[in-house]
KEKE-3310 file (N, C-alpha, C; in steps of 0.2 Angstrom, whole numbers, plus 5000, padded with zeros to 4 digits):
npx = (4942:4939:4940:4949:4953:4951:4955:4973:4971:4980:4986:4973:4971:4980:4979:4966:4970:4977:4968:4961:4969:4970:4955:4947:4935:4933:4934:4924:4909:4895:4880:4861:4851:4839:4829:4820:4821:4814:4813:4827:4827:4817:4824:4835:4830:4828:4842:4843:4851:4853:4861:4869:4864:4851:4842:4841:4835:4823:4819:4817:4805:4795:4793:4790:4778:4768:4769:4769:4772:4760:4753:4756:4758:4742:4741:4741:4751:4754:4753:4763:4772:4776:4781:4792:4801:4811:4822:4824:4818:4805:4793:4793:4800:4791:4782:4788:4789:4777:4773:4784:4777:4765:4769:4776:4765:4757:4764:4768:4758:4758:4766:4779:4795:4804:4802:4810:4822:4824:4827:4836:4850:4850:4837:4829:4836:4830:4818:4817:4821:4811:4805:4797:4807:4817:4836:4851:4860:4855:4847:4861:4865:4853:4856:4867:4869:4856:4854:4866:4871:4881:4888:4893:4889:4889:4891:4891:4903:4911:4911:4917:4930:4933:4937:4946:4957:4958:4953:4941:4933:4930:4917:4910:4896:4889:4883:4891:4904:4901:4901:4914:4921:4916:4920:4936:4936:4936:4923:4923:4926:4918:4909:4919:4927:4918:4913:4924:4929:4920:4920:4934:4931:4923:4932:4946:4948:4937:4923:4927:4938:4956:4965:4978:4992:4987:4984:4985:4988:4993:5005:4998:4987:4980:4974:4983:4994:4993:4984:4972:4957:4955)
npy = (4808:4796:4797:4785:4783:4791:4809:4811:4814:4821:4828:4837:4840:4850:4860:4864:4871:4880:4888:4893:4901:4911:4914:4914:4909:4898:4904:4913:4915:4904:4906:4894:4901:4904:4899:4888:4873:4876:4888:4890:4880:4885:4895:4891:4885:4895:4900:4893:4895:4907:4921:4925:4939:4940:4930:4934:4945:4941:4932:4941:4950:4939:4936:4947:4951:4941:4937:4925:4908:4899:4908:4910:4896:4897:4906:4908:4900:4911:4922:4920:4918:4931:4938:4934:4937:4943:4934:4925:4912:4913:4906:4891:4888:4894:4885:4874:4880:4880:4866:4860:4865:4859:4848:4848:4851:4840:4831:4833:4842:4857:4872:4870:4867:4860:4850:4841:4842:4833:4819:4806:4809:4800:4801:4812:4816:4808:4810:4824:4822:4816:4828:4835:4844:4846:4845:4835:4845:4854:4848:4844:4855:4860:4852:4854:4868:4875:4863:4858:4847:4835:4835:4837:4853:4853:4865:4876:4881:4874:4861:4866:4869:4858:4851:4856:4854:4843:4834:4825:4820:4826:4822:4820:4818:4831:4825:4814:4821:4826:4814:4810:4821:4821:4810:4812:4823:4831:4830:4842:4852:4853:4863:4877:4872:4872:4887:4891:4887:4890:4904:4905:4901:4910:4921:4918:4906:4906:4904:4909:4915:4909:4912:4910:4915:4922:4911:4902:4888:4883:4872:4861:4857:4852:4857:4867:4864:4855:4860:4857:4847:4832)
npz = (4504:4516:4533:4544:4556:4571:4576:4585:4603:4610:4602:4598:4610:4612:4602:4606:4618:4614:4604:4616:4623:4615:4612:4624:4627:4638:4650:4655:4658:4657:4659:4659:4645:4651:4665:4660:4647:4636:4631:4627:4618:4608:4605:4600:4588:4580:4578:4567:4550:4551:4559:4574:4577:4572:4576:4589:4590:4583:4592:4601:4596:4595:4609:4616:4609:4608:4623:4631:4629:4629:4623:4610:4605:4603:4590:4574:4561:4552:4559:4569:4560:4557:4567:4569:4559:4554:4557:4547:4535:4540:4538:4539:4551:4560:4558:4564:4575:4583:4581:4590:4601:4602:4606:4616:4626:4624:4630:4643:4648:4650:4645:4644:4648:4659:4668:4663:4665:4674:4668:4661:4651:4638:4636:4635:4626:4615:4616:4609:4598:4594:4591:4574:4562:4572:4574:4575:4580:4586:4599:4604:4606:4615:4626:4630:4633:4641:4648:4655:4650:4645:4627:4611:4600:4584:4572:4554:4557:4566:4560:4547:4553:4559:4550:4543:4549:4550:4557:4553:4539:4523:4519:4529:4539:4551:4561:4561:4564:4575:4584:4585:4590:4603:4605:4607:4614:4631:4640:4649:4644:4634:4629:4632:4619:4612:4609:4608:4594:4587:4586:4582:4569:4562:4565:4559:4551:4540:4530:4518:4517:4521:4536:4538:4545:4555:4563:4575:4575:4564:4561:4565:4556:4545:4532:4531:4528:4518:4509:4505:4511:4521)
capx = (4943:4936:4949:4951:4955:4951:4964:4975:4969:4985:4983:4968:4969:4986:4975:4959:4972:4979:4961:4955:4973:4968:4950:4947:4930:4931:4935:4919:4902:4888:4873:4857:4847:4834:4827:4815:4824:4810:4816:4832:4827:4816:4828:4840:4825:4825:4847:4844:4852:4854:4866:4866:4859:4845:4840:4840:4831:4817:4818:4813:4797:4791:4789:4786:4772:4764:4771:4770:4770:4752:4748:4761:4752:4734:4741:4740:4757:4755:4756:4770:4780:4776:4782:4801:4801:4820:4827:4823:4815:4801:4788:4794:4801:4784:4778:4792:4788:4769:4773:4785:4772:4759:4772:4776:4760:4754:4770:4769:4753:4760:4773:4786:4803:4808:4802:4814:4828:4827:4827:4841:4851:4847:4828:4829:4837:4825:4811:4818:4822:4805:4799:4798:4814:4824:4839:4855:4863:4848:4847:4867:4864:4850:4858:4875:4867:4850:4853:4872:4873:4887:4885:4898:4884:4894:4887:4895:4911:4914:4912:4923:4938:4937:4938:4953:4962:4961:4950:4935:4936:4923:4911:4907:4890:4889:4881:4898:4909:4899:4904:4919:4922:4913:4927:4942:4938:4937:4917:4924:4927:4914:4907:4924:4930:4913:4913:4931:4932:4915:4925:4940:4928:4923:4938:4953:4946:4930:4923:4928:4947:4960:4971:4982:4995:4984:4981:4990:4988:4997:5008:4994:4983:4981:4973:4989:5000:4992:4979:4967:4954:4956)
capy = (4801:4798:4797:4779:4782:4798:4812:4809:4816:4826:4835:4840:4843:4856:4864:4867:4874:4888:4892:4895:4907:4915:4917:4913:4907:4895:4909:4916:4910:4905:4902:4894:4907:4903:4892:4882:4873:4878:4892:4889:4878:4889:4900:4887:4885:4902:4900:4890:4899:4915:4923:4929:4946:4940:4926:4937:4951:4936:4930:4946:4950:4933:4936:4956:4952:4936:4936:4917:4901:4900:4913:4910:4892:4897:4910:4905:4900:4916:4927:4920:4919:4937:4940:4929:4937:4945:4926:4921:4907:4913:4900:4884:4890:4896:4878:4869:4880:4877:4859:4857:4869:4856:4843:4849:4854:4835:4827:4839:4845:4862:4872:4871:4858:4864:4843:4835:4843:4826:4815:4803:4812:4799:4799:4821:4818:4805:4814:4831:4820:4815:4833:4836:4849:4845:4839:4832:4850:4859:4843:4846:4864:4860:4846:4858:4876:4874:4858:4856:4840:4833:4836:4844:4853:4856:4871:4877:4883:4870:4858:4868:4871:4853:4849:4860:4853:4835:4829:4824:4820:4831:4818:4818:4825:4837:4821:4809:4824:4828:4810:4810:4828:4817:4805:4814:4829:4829:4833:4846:4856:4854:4871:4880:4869:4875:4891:4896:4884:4894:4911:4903:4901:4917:4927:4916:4901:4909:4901:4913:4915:4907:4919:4904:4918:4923:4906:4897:4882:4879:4866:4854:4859:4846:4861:4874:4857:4852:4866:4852:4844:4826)
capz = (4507:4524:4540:4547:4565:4578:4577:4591:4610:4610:4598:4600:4616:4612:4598:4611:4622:4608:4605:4622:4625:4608:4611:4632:4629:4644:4658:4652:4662:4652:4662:4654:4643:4654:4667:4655:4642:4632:4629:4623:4612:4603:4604:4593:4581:4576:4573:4561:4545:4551:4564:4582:4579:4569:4579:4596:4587:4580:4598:4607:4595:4598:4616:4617:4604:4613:4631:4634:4624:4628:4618:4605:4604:4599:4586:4568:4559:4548:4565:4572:4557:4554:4574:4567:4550:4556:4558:4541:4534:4545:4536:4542:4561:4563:4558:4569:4586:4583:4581:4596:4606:4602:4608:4623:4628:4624:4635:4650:4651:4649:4638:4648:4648:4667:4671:4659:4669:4681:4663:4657:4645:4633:4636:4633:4617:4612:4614:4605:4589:4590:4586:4567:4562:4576:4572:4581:4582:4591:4600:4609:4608:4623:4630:4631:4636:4643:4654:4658:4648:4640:4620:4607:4595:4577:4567:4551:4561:4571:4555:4544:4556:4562:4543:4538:4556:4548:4562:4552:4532:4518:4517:4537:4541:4555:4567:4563:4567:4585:4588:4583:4595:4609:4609:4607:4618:4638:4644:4654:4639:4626:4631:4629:4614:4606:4608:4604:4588:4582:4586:4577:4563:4562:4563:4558:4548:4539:4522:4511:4517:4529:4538:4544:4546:4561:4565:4580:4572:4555:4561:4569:4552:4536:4527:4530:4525:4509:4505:4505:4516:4520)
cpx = (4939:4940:4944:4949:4954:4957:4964:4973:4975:4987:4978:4967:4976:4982:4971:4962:4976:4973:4961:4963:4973:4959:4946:4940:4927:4933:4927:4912:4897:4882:4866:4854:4841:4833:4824:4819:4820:4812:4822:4832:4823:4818:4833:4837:4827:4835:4847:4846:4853:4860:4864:4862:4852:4839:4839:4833:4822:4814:4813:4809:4795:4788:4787:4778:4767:4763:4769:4768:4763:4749:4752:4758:4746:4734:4743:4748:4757:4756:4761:4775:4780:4780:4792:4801:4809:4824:4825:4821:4808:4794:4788:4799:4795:4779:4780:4789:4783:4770:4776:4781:4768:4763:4774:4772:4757:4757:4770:4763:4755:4763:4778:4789:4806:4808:4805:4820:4831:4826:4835:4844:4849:4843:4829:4830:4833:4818:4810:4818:4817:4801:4801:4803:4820:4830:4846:4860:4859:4849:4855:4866:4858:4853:4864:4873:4862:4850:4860:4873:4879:4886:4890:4892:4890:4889:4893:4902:4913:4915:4918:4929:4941:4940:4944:4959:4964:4957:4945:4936:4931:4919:4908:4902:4892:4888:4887:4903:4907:4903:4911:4923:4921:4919:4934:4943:4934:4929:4916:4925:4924:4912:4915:4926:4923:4913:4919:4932:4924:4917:4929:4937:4926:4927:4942:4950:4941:4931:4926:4937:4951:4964:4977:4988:4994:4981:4986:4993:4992:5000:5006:4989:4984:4981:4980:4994:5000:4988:4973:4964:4953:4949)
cpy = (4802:4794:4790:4779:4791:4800:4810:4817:4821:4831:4837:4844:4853:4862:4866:4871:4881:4891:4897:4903:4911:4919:4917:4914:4902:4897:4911:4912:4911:4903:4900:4899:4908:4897:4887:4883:4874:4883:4894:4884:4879:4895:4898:4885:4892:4904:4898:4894:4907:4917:4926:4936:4945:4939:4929:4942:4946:4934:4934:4950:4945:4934:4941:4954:4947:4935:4928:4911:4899:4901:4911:4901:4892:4903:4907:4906:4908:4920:4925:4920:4926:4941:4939:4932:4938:4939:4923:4916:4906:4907:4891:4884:4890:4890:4873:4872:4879:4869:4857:4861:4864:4850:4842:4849:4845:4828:4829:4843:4853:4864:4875:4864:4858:4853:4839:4837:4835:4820:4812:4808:4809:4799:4808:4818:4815:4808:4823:4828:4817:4820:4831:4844:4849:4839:4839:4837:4856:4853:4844:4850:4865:4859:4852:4865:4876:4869:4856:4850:4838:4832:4842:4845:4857:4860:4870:4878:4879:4865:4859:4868:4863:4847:4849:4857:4844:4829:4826:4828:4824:4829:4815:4823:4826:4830:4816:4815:4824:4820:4808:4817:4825:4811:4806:4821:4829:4834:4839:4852:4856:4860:4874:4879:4872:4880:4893:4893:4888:4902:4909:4903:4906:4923:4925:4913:4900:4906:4902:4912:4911:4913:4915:4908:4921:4919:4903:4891:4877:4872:4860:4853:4855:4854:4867:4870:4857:4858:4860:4849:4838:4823)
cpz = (4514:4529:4543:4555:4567:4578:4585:4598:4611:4608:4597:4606:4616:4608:4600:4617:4620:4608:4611:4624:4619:4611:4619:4632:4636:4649:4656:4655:4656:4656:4657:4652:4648:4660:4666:4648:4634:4627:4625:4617:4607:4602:4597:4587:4577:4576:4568:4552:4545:4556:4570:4583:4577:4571:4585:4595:4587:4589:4603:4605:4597:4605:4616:4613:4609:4623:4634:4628:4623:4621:4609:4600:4599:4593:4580:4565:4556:4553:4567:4565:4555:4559:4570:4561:4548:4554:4550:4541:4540:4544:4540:4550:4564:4564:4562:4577:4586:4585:4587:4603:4608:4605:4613:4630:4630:4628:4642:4654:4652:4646:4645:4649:4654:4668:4667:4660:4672:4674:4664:4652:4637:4632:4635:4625:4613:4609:4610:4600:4587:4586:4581:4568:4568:4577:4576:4583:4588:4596:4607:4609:4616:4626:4634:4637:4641:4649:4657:4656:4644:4633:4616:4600:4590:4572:4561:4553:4562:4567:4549:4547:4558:4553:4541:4543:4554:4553:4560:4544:4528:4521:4523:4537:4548:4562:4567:4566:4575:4586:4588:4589:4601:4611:4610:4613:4626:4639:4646:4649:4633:4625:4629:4622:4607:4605:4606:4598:4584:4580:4582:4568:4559:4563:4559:4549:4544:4532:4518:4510:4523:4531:4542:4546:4554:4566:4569:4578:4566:4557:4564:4562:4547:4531:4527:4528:4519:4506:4502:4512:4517:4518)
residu = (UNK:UNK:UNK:UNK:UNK:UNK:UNK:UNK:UNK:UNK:UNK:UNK:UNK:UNK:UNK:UNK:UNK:UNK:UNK:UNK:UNK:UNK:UNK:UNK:UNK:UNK:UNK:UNK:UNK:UNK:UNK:UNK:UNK:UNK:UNK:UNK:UNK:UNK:UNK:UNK:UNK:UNK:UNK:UNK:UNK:UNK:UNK:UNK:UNK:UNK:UNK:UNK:UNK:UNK:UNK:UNK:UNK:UNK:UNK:UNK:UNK:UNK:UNK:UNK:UNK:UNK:UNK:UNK:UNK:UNK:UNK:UNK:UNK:UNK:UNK:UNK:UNK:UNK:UNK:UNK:UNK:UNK:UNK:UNK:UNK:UNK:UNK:UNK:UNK:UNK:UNK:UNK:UNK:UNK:UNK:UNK:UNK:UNK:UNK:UNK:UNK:UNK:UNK:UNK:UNK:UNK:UNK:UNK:UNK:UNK:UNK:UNK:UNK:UNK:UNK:UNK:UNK:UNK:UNK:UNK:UNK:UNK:UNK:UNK:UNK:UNK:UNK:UNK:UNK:UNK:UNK:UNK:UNK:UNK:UNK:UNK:UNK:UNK:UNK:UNK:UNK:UNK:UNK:UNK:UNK:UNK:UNK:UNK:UNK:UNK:UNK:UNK:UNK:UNK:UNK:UNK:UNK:UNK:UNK:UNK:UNK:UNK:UNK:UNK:UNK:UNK:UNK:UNK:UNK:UNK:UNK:UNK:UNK:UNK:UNK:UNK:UNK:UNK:UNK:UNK:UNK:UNK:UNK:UNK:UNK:UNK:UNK:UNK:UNK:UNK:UNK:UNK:UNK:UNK:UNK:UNK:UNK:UNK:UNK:UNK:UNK:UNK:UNK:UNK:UNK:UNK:UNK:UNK:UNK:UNK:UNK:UNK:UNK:UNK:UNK:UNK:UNK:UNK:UNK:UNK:UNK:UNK:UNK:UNK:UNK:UNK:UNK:UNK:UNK:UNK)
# end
């Protein structure tokens, strides 16, 4: 079925506040990965489908091999996906950062996103959804880490827990939940709220099994209710 109304502000907010004295993502500084959002956002190209070791791994042959987007640019997709082989699916990464290299390059006159700091947020995101592969999670994922913008990015974790919690029904894609997270949860904490519900995802509330035993949560929970997902 698919949920009517926005879980309540209250409960959301009590359950982001078990979180965070569970997993105390929001004491924790995260400064940008860089100061060209370039970088971060072919850094979130290269999560796609794989995990953080993968992607960091894929991340730091890319540059040790080429030493600048430049170079990384004028090299032929079969080189670079062979630089990202680590982060999987290296054939079609290797065809997205060519493509937003060439994108960059032809909006800025360089490779580099440093001049879309002083952007609108909605003119930034407009122009990321024009690349080709970039989609509305890469997309907050900049908006969030990279430029300090307001943006709740829902990967698999954050989509499953917010599924199992009741806040957001099966048959929501990943871009209703973020808005649906965007209205119910305080700006001030999309950054914490992401990261401690992707933690939550990954130890408690993992695909395979719940451990709601170890979970703060049961009594705020549809899933630890019913054993169903709304």
């Amino acid at each position: 079925m698919r949920l009517s109304d926005p879980p309540l502000r209250t409960i959301v907010d009590s359950c982001l506040d078990d979180l965070e004295r569970l997993w105390k993502n929001g004491i924790v500084q995260h400064p940008p990965y860089s100061d060209d959002p370039l970088d971060g956002l072919i850094l979130t190209i290269l999560s796609q489908n794989t995990n953080d070791r993968n992607r960091d791994r894929a991340f730091s042959e890319l540059k040790a091999r080429f030493t600048s987007w430049e170079r990384v640019a004028s090299a032929s997709q079969d080189t670079v996906a062979e630089a990202i082989r680590t982060g999987g699916i290296a054939n079609i990464k290797a065809q997205r950062i060519l493509s937003v290299l060439d994108r960059v390059r032809s909006r800025f006159g360089e490779y580099s996103l440093r001049k879309m700091k002083h952007w609108e947020t909605p003119q930034i995101a407009g122009f990321l959804k024009g690349m080709g592969g970039i989609g509305p999670k890469t997309i907050a994922c900049v908006l969030l880490f990279d430029l300090g913008r307001p943006a709740f990015p829902v990967d698999t974790h954050v989509a499953r827990v917010s599924r199992r919690l009741g806040w957001a029904s099966g048959d929501m894609t990943p871009e209703e939940i973020q808005s649906v997270m965007e209205k119910v949860v305080d700006e001030e904490r999309y950054l914490e709220a992401h990261l401690n519900m992707i933690t939550h995802g990954r130890n408690i509330c993992t695909s395979r099994k719940v451990f709601c035993d170890e979970c703060p949560l049961p009594d705020r929970c549809y899933f630890a209710r019913t054993g169903e997902i709304p």
